[in-house]
C-alpha positions in Angstrom: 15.3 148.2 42.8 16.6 145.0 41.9 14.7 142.3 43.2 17.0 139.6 43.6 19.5 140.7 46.4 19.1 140.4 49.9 19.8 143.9 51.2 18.7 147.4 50.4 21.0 150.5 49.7 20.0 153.8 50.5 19.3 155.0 46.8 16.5 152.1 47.0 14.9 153.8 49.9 15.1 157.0 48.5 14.1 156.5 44.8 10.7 155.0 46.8 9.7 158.4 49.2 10.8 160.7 46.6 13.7 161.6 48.4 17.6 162.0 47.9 19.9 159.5 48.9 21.5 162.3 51.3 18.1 162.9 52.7 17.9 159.3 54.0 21.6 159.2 54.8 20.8 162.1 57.1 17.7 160.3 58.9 19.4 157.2 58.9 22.5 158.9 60.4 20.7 160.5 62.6 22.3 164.0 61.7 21.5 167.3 60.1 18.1 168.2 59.5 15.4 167.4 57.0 12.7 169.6 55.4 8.8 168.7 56.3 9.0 168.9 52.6 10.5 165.4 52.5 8.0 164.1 54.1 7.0 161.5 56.9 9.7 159.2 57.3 9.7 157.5 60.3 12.5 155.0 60.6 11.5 151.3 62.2 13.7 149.1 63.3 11.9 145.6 64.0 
């Protein structure tokens, strides 16, 4: 992850849980399902 832009892609987000990017398109999305495998991701919107 480059540390000098201002947003974050989805390959970011999943190269840090150790996920696929279509695993986190899918929770982000909201859409499909995802394996317990995958983890705990909880999304947080501040």
């Amino acid at each position: 992850m480059k540390k000098s832009r201002d947003t974050v892609t989805i390959e970011d987000v999943a190269a840090l849980a150790g996920v696929s990017r279509f695993t986190v398109g899918r929770i982000v999305g909201g859409y499909g399902s995802v394996s317990e495998k995958s983890g705990p991701i909880t999304p947080t919107i501040p």
